[in-house]
Backbone bond lengths (Angstrom), bond angles and torsions (degrees), N, CA, C in turn:
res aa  C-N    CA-C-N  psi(-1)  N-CA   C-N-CA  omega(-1)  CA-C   N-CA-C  phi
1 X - - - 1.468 - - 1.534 108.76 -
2 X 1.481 136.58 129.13 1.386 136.85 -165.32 1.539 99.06 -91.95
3 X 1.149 114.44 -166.04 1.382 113.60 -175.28 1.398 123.54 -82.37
4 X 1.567 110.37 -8.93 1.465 132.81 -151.96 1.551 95.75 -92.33
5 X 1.277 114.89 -48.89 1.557 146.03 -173.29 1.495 88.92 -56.12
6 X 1.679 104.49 -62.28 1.210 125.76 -163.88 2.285 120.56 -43.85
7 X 1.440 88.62 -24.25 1.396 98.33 -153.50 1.571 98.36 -117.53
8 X 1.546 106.02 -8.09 1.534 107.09 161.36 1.120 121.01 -90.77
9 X 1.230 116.03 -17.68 1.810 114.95 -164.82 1.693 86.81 -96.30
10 X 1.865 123.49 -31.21 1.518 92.16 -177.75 1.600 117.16 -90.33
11 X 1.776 113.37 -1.01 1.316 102.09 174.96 2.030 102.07 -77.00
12 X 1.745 107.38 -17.82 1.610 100.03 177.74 1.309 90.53 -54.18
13 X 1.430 139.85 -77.50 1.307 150.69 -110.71 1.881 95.41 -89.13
14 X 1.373 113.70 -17.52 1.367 104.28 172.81 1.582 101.34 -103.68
15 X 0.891 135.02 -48.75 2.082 101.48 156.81 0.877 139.38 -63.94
16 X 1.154 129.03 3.47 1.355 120.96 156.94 1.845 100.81 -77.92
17 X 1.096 120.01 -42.60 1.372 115.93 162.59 1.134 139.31 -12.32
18 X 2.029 99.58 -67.36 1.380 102.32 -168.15 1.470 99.98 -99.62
19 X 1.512 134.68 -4.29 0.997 136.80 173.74 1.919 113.18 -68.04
20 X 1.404 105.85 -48.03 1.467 113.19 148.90 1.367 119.28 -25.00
21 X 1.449 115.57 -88.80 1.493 140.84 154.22 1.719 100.48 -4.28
22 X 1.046 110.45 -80.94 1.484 112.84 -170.04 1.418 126.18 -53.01
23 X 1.821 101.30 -32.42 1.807 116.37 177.41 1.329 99.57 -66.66
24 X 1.722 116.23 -42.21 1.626 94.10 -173.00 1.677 116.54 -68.44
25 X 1.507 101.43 -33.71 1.640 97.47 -171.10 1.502 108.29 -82.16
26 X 1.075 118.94 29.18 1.496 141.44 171.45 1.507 111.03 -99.02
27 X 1.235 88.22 -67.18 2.094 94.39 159.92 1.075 135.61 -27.92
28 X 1.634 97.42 -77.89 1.531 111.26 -170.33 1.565 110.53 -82.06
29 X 1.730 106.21 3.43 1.918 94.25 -169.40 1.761 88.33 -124.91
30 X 1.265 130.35 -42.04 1.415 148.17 -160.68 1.415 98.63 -86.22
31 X 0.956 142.00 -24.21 1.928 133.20 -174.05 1.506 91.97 -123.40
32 X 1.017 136.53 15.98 1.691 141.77 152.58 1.506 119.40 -46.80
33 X 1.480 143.05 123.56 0.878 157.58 172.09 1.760 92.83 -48.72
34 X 1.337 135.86 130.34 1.372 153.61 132.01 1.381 121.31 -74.58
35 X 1.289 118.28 123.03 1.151 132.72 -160.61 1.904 105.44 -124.14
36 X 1.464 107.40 134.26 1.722 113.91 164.24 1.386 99.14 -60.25
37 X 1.226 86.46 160.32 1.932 100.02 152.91 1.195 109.95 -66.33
38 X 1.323 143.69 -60.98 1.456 130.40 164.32 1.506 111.18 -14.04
39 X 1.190 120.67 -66.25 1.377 129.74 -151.77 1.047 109.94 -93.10
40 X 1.346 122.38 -8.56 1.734 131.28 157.07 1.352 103.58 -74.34
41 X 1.884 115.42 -66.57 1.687 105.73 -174.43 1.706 110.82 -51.41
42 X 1.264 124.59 -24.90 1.658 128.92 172.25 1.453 114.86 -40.33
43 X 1.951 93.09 -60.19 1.645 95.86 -161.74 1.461 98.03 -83.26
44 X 1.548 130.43 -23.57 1.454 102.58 177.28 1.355 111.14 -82.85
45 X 1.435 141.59 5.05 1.716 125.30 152.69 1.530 105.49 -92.61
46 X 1.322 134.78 28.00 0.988 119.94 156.55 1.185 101.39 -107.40
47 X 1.537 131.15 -44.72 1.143 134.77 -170.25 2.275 101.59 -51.55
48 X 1.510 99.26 -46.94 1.758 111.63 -178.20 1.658 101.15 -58.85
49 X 1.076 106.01 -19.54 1.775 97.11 -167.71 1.742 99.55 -111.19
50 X 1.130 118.03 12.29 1.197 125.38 159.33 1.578 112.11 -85.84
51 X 1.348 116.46 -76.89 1.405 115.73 156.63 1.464 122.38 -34.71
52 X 1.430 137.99 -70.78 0.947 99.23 168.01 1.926 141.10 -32.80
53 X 1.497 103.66 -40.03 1.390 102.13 176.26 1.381 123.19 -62.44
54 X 1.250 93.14 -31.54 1.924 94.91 171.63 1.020 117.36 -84.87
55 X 1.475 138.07 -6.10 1.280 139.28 149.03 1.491 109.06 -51.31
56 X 1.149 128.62 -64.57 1.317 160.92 -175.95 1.761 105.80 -36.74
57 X 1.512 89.98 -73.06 1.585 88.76 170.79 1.457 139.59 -72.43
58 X 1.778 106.33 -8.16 1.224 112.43 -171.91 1.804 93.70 -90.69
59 X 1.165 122.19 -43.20 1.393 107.44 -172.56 1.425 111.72 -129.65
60 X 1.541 129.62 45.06 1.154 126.18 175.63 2.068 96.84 -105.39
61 X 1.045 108.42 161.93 1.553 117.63 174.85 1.216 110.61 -75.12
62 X 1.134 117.52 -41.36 1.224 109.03 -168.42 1.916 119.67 -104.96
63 X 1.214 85.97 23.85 1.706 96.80 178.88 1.786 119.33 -81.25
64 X 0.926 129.34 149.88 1.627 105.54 169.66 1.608 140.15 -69.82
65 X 1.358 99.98 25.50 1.396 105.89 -167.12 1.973 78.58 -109.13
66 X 1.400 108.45 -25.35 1.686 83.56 -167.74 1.785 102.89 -140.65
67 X 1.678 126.07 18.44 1.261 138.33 160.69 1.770 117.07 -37.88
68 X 1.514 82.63 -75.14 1.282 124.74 -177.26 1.610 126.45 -81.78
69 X 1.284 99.28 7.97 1.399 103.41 -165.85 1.128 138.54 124.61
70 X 1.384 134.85 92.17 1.819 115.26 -166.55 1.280 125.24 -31.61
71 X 1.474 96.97 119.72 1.743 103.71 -179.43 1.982 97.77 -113.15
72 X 1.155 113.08 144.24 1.528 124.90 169.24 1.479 108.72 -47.31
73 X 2.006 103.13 105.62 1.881 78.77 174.96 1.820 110.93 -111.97
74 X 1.080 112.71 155.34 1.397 98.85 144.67 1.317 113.31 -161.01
75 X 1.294 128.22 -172.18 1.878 114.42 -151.99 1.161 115.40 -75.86
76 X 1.400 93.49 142.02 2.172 115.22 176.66 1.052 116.56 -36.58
77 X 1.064 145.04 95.48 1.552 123.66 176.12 1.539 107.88 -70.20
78 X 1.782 98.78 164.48 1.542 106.87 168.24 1.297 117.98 -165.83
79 X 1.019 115.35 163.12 1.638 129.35 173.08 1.320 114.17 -41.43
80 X 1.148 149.56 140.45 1.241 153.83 141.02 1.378 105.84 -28.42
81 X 1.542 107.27 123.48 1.661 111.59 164.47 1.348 122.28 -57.94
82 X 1.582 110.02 117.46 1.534 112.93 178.77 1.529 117.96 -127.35
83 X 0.703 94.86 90.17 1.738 98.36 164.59 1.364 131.46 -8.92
84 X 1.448 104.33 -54.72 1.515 120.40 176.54 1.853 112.12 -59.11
85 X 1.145 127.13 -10.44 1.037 139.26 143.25 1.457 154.04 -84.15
86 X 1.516 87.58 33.38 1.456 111.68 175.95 1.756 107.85 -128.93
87 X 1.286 103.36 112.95 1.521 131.03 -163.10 1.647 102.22 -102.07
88 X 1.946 110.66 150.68 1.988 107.06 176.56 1.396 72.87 -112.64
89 X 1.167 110.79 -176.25 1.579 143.44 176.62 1.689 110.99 173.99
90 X 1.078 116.45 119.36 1.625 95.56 114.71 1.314 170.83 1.11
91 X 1.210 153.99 82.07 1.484 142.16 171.34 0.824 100.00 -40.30
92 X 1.686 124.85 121.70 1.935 113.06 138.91 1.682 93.13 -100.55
93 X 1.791 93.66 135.83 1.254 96.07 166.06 1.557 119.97 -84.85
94 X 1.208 115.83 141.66 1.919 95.17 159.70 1.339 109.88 -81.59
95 X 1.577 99.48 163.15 1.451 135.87 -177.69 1.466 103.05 -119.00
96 X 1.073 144.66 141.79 1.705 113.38 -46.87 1.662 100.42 -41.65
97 X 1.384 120.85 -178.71 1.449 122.00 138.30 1.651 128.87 -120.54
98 X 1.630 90.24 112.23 1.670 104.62 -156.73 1.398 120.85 -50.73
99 X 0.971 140.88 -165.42 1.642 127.17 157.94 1.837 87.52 -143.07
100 X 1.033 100.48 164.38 1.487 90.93 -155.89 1.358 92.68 -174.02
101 X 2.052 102.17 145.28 1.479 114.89 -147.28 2.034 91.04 -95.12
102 X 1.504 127.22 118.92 1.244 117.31 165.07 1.634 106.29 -103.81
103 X 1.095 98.01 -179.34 1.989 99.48 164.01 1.304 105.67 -126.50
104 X 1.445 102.02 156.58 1.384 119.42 163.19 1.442 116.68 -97.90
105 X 1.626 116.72 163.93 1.699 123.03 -166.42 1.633 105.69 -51.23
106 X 1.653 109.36 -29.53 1.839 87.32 -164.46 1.756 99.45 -121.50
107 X 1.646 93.43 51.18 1.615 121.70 161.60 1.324 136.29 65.93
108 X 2.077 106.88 15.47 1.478 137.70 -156.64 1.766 78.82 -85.96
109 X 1.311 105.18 138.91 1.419 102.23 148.19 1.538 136.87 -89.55
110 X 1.197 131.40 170.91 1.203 100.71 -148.36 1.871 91.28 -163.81
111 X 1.482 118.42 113.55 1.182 147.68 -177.09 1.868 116.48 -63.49
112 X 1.491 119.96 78.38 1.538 114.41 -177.56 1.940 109.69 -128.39
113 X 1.321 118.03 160.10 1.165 129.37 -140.30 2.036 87.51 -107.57
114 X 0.819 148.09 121.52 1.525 160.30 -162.54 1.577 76.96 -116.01
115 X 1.259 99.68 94.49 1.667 118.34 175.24 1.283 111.13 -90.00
116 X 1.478 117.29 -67.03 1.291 100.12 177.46 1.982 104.32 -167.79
117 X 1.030 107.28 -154.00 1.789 101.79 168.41 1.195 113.22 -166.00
118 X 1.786 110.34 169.67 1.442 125.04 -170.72 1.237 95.59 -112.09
119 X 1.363 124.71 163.27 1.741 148.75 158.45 1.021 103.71 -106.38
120 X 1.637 103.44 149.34 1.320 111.75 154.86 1.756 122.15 -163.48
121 X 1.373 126.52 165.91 1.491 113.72 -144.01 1.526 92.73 -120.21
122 X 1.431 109.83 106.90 1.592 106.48 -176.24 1.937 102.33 -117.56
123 X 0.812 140.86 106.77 1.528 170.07 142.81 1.601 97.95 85.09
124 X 1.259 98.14 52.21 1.765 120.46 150.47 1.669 109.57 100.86
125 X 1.524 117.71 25.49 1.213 148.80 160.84 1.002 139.85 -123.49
126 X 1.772 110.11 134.86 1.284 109.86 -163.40 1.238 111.94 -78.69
127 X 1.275 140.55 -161.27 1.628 140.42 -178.33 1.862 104.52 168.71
128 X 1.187 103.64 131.52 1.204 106.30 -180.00 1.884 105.71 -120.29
129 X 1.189 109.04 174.39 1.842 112.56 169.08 1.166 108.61 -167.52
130 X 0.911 116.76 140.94 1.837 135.76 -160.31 1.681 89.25 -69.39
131 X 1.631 123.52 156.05 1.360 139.65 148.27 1.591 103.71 -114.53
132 X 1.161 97.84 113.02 1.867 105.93 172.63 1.853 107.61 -102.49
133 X 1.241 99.33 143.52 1.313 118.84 -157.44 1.949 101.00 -105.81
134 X 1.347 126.47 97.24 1.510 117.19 -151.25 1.831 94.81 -127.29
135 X 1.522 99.67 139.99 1.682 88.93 177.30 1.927 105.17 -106.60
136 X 1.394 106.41 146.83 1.451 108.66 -174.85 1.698 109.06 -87.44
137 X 1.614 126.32 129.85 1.186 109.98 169.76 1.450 130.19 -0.03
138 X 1.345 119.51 -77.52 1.665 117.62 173.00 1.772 115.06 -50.59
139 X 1.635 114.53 18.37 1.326 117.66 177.48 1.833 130.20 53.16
140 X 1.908 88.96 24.14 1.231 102.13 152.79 1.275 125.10 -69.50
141 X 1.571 111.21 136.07 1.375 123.84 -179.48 1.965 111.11 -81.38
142 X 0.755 139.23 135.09 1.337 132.51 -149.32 1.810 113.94 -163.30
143 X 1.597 116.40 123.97 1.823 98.95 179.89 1.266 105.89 -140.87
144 X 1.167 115.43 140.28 1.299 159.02 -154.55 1.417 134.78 -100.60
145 X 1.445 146.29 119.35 1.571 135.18 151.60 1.443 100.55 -86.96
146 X 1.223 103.16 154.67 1.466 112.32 157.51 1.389 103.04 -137.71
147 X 1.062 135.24 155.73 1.673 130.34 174.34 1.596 100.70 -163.73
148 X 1.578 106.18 178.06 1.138 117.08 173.13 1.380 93.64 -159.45
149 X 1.660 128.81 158.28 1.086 151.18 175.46 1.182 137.51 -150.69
150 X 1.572 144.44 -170.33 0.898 144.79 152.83 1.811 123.72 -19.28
151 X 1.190 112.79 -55.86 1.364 110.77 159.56 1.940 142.14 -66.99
152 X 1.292 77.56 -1.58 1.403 102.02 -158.93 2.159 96.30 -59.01
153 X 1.245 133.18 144.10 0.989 132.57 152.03 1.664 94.41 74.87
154 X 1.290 125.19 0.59 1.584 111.75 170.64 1.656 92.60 -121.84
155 X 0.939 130.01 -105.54 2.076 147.79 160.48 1.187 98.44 -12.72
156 X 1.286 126.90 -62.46 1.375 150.24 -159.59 1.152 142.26 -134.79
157 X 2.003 121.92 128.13 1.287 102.65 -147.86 1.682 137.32 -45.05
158 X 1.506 100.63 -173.59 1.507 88.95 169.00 1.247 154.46 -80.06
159 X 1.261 94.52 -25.51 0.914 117.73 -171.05 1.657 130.42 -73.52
160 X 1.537 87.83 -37.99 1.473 123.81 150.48 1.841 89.41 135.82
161 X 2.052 95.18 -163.48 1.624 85.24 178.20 1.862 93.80 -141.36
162 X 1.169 86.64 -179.46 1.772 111.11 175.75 1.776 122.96 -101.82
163 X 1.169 75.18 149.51 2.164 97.47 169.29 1.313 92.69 -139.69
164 X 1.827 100.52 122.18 1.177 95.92 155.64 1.382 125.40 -87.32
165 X 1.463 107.43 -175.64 2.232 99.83 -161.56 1.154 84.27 -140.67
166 X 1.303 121.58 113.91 1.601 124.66 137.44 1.971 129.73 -68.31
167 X 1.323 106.95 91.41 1.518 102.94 171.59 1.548 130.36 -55.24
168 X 1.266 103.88 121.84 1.654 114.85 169.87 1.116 110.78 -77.28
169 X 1.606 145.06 138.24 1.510 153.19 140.38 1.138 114.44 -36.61
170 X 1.620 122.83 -11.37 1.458 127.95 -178.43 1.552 101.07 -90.70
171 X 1.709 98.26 130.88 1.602 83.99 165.63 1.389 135.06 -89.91
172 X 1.346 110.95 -8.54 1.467 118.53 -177.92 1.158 79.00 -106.32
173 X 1.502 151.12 43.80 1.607 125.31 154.53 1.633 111.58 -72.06
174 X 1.120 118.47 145.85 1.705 113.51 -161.41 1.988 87.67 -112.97
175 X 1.246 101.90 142.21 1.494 100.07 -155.71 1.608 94.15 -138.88
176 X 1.951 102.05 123.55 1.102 101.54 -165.78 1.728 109.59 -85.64
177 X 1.387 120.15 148.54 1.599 125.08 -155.82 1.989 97.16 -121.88
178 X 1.552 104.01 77.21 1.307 92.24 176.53 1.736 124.30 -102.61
179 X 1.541 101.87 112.60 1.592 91.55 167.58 1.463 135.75 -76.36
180 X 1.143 113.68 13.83 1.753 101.33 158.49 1.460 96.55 -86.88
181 X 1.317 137.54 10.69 1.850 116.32 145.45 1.112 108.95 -84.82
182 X 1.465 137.61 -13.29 1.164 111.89 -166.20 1.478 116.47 -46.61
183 X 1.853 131.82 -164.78 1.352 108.48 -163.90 1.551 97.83 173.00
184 X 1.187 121.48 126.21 1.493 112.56 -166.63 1.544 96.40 -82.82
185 X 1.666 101.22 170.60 1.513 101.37 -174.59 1.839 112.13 -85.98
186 X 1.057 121.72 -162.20 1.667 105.62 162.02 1.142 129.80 -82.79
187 X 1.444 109.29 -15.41 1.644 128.11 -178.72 1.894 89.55 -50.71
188 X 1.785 113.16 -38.32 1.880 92.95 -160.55 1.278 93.07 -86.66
189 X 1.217 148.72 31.09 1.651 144.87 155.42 1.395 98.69 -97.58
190 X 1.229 131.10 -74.07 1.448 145.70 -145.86 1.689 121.20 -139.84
191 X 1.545 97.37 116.32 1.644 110.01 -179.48 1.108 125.82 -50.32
192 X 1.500 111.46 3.60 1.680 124.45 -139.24 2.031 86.34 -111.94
193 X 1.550 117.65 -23.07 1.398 103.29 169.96 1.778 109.29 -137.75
194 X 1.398 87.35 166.52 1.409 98.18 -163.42 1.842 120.18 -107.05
195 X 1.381 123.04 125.95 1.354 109.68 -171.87 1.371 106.67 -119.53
196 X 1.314 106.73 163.62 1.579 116.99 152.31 1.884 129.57 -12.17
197 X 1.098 127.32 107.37 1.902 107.44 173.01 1.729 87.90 -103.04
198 X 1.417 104.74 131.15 1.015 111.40 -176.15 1.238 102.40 -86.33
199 X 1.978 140.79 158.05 1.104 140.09 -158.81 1.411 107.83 -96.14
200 X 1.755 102.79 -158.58 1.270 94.96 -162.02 1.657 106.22 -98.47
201 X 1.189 110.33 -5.10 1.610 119.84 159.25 1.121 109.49 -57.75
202 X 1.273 139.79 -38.81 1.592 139.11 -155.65 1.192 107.59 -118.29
203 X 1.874 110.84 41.58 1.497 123.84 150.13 1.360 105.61 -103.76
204 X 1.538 117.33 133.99 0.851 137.96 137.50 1.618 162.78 -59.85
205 X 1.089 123.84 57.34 2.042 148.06 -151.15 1.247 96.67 -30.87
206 X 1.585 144.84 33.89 1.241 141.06 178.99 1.440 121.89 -147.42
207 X 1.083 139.15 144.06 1.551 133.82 -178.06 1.547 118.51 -88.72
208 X 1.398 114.70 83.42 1.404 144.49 167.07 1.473 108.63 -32.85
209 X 1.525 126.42 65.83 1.246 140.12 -162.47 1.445 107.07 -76.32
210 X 1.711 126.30 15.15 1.419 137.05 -166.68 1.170 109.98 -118.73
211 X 1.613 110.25 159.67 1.350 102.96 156.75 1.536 101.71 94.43
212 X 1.427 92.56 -173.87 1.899 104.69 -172.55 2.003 112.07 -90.68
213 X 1.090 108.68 142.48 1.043 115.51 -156.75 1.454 103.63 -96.41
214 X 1.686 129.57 -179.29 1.585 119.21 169.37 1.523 109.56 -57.51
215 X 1.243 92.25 153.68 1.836 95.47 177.26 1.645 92.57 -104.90
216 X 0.979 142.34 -62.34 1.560 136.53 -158.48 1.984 94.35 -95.32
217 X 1.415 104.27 120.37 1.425 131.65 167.29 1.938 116.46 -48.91
């Protein structure tokens, strides 16, 4: 090969280089989610109210890492805050509204009210999930998601996780359904309490890319 040969094949071999170079920073900077300011000030108080919670659970008394007994902590993991996972709905209530036998992890059965549910339209499908209506010992009235999905038992615990639901007296109040709260129960820290297994209605056919992730590997 002469020198001529020589000085074409290494100016080939340096564009193909930086042309490389450029596809990746095309990738990781050019197919990037763009975000409003809304939806920036969103994800950084979700991101602040995350930390706080892991503050919370790592050294509060009454958390489940240290109630019941020192349990091994170290931080919650979670999904990346996404926006696109924040759903309106509606309540539909059911008619009747059943009360209906679920179990908990260490096999108690366990008495809750299948109140009613929300929809919602995730990449051109509908999807619904039960709101159960549950009272707490001190005969608090209290309502609930439970679900499980696509992530469920791989990303995210097994059991599945929760949103809690605050009910409005309004009936057309349109009620926003966000899963980056979702939130495992304490049962996925510590053997020491027992939660809800949500049924087989309250799976979800999609991979719930939100929210808090498994805590134990």
């Amino acid at each position: 090969m002469n020198n001529n040969y020589r000085s074409i094949f290494s100016m080939e071999i340096r564009l193909i280089s930086v042309i490389s170079v450029l596809f990746f920073l095309f990738l990781i900077t050019g197919c990037g989610k763009s975000y409003s300011p809304e939806q920036k000030e969103y994800i950084s108080k979700i991101e602040k109210s995350r930390k706080e919670k892991n503050e919370w659970m790592k050294n509060d008394p009454n958390s489940p890492f240290n109630f019941k007994g020192k349990v091994e902590f170290h931080d919650l993991k979670y999904f990346d805050v996404d926006p696109d996972f924040i759903f309106k709905s509606k309540l539909y209530e059911y008619e009747p509204k059943d009360t209906i036998t679920i179990f908990g992890t260490k096999g108690e059965e366990r008495k809750t009210v299948r109140y009613g549910y929300v929809q919602f339209n995730y990449s051109g499908k509908e999807y619904k999930i039960n709101v159960y209506q549950g009272a707490s010992r001190t005969g608090m009235v209290y309502y609930s998601i439970w679900f499980t999905d696509i992530t469920t038992n791989n990303e995210t615990y097994g059991v599945g996780r929760y949103i809690d639901f605050e009910k409005d007296e309004d009936p057309d109040h349109i009620y926003e359904i966000d899963f980056n709260l979702a939130y495992n129960p304490y049962c996925a820290y510590s053997p020491d309490y027992s939660c809800a297994i949500p049924t087989k209605e309250d799976y979800i056919p999609i991979a719930i890319k939100s929210g808090e992730k498994k805590f134990h590997d």
